[in-house]
N, C-alpha and C positions, 0 to 999 in steps of 0.2 A: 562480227560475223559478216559474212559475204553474202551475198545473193547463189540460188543454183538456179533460178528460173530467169473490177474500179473500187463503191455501194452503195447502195440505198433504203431509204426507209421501207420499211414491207407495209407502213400503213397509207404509202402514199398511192391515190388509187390513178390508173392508166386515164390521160384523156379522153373524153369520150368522143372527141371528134378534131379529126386532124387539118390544120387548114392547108387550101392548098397553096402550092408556092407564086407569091405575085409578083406582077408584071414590071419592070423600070416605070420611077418618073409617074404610077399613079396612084390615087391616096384608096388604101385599105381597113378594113375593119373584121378585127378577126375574132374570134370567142375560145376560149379554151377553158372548161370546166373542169375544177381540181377540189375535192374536199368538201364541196357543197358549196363553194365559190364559183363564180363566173368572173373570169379576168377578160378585159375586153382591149386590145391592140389596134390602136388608129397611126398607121404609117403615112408618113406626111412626106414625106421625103425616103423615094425607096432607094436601095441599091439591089443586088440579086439577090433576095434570100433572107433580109433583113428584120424578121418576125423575132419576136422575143417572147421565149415561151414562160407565161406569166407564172404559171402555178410552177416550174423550177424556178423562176429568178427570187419570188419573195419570200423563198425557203435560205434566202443564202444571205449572208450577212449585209446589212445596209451600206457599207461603203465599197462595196465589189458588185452592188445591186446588178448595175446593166454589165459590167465589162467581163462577169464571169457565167452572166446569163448564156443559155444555152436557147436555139433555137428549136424549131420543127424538125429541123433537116437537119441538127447535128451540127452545125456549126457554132461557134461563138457569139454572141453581139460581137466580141473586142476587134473582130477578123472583117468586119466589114470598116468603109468609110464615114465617114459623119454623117450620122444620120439624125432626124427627130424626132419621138415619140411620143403619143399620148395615153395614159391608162386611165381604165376605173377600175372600180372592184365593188359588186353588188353583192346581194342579200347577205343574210344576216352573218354575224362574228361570233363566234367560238373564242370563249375564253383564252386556250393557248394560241392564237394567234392575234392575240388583240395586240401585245407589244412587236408584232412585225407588221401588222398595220398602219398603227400608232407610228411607229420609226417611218415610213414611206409617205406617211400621211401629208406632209410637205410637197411631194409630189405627185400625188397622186390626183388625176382627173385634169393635170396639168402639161405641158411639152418642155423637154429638155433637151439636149444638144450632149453625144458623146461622140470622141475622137479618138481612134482606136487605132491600132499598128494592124496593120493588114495579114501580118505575115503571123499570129498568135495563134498557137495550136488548141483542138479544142479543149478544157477544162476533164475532168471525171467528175461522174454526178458528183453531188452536194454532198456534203456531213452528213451523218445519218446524224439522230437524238443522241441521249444517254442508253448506253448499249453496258450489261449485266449477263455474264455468263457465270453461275456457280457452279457448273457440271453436274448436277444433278440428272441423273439417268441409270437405268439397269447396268449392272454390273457385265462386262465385257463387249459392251457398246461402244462407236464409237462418237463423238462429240458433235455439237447441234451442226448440222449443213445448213444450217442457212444463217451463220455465221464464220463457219469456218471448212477451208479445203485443205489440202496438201500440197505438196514438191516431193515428187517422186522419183527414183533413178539414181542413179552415183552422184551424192553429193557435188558441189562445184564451190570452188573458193577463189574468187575472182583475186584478193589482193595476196595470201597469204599459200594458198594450195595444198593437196597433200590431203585433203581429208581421204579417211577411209572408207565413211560408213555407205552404204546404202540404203535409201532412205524409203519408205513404204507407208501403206496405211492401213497393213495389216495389224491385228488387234495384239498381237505378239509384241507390239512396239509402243502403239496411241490406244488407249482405252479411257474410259468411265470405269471408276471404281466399284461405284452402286452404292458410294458414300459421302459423293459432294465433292470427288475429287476427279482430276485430268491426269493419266500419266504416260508418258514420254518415257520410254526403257529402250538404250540401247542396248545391243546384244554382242555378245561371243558367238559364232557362230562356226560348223566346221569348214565353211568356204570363207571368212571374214567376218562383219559385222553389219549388223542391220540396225538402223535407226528411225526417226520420224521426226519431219519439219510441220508443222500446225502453220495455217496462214488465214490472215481474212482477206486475202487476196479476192478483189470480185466481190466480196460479200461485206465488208465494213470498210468502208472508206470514208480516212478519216481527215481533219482540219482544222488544227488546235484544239487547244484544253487540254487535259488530262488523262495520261491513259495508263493505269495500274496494273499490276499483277501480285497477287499475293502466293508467293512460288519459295518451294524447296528446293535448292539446288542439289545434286550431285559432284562429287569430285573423284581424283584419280589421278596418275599419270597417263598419259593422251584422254583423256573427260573435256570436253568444253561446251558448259551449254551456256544457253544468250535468251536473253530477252532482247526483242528490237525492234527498228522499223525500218521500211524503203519506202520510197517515192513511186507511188500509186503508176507513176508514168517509165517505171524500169525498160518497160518491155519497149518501148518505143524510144527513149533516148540512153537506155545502157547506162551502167554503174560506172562511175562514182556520178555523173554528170545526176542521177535522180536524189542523191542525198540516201543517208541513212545515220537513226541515229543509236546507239548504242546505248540502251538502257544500263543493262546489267551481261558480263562474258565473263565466267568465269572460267581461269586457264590454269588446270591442274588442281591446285587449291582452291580452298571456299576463303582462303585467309588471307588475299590479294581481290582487289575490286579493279575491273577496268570500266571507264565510260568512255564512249568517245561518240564523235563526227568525222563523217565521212561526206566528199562534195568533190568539184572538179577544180584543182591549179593545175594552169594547161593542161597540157596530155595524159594527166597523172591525178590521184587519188591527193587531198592536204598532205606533206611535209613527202614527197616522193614515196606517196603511198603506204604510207604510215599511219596516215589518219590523223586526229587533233583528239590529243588522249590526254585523262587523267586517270590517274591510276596511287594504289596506295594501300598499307597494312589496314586490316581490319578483324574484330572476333568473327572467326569460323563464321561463312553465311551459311555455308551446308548443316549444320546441326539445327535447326528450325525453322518454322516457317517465317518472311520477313514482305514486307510489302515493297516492293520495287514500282518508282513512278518517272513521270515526265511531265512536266509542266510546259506546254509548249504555246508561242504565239508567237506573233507574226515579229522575225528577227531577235526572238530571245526565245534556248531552252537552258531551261533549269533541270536536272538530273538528283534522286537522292532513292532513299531507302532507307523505310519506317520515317522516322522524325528528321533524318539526319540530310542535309544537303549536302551532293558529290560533286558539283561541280555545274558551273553555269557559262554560257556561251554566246556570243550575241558575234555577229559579223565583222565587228575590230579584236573578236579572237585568234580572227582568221590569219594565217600568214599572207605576207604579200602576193598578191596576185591568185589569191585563192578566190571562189564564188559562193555567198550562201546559198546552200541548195537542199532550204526545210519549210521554204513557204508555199506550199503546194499539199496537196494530199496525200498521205499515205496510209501503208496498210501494218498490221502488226507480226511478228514470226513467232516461235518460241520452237524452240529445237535444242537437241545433245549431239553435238559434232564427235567423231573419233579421229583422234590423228590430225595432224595436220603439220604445216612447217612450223606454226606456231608452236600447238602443243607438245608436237613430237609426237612419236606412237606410241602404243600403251604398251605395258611390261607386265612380266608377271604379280608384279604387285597391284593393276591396276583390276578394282573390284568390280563383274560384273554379275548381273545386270548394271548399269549406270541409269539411275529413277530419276527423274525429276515429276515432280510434284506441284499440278497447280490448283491451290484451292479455290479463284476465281480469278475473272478477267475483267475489270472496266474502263469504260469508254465515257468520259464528263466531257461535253465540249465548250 
């Protein structure tokens, strides 16, 4: 699927007090309260702006500590020059953060030295935790907000084109069952057809591990729905250059699997916009429900569905001159396309409503 258009923990609580931006050249001390911690910031060496905002840095994995740290002001660490730092970290520890403690414990209360490229954009927050959606809710509802928005408007299909539907987040399209399930129906309609794209755009933003769906598919002639991701940063450096990865598309039939990546060689999408696919027979996915996953870390994903693995991908997958472009953050879609150059449009044979069915969503990082 193509694109037509960050997240954070909801229990992380706002600082309670902002420091203000300090001077060139003089040594500071700064407090930011997070969680019932006090992180304390001693700038030894400043350049403009150079504060590391503690309670986001030691939520973020230890070997990206400083260079993915986000400041006061919005900036990076990585975007300033060599600078020096000191931290502590007072009063007492909380169980689930004793091993991000523990891990920093080496540096902590001590100064280190990072060397950073000037010109790095800033980050989207952190990982959120393990994230569980069952859809549990009232019947003709639509699905939790503060997990999930939409893409609305005539669909867009950046590499392939052509779709039809028009996409909404009227309850005619995306509801709650009022049975533990999510559904996605597109429509026949007497002006054309209506659908619905689901996204945690803004709201779950993610950063390796594991992100599942345990989903029905639909099929048809012109039918293509997708499980997938993009690169959290679309909106600011444009498709393909953000990466996406292709869980599960199925095109016409449930009895053809495709997975792929998408990324930028030169001016064009992998293999002149074709993407880097694997593809292949398999029993009907549309007759039950099937767990569809991604195993993802930094320069290696792995793709499969239930037990079975569909294909795995590491950066010497890549054809010449292509870029990996999946280590960064992304967000998840789940959408039933109509039409398109791909699938073609639909015909009299093709059955609607077109349902897709998700019994749940998760997010392991």
């Amino acid at each position: 699927m193509r694109p037509s258009g960050n997240g954070r923990r909801s229990d992380t609580a706002p600082l309670r007090r902002q420091p203000t931006e300090p001077r060139v050249g003089r040594r500071h001390r700064l407090r930011a309260d997070w969680g019932g911690f006090c992180y304390t910031a001693f700038v030894t060496k400043a350049a403009p702006k150079p504060i590391v905002d503690w309670a986001v840095a030691v939520r973020m994995r230890t070997e990206d500590l400083l260079l993915q740290a986000i400041t006061p002001f919005g900036k990076p660490i990585a975007s300033y020059p060599s600078v020096s730092y000191g931290f502590c970290v007072t009063r007492g520890l909380s169980m689930p953060l004793l091993s991000v403690v523990v891990s920093v414990s080496l540096v902590a209360c001590s100064s280190f030295s990072v060397a950073a490229p000037e010109s790095a954009p800033p980050p989207p927050p952190p990982s959120p935790g393990l994230v569980f959606d069952d859809f549990n809710g009232p019947a003709e509802t639509l699905p939790n907000p503060a997990l999930w928005t939409y893409d609305i408007g005539p669909a867009k299909d950046i590499s392939s084109g052509g779709d039809l539907e028009t996409d909404t987040n009227s309850t005619n399209n995306i509801r709650l069952d009022g049975q533990g399930h999510l559904i996605i129906q597109a429509l026949k309609t007497s002006t054309g057809y209506t659908s619905a794209r689901l996204v945690t755009r803004g709201k779950v933003n993610m950063l390796y591990g594991t992100i599942t769906a345990r989903i029905k598919f639909p099929s048809g002639q012109g039918i293509w729905p997708a499980f997938w991701t993009l690169g959290s940063n679309m909106d600011t450096i444009g498709w393909p250059q953000c990466g996406e990865i292709d869980i599960m598309e199925l095109v016409n039939t449930g009895s053809t699997y495709w997975v792929s990546l998408h990324g930028p060689q030169g001016k064009s999408d992998y293999l002149d916009g074709n993407g880097l696919v694997t593809s292949g027979p398999i029993a009907d996915l549309t007759k039950d429900f099937h767990d569809y996953w991604v195993n993802w870390h930094p320069n290696s994903i792995t793709i499969g569905v239930d037990a079975s693995t569909l294909a795995a991908f590491t950066p010497s997958s890549l054809p010449p001159g292509a870029q990996w472009a999946s280590n960064h953050p992304m967000y998840a879609l789940l959408d039933v396309a109509v039409g398109g150059n791909w699938p073609g449009p639909p015909d009299e044979s093709t059955p609607f409503p077109a349902t897709m069915i998700v019994d749940w969503f998760k997010y392991t990082p």
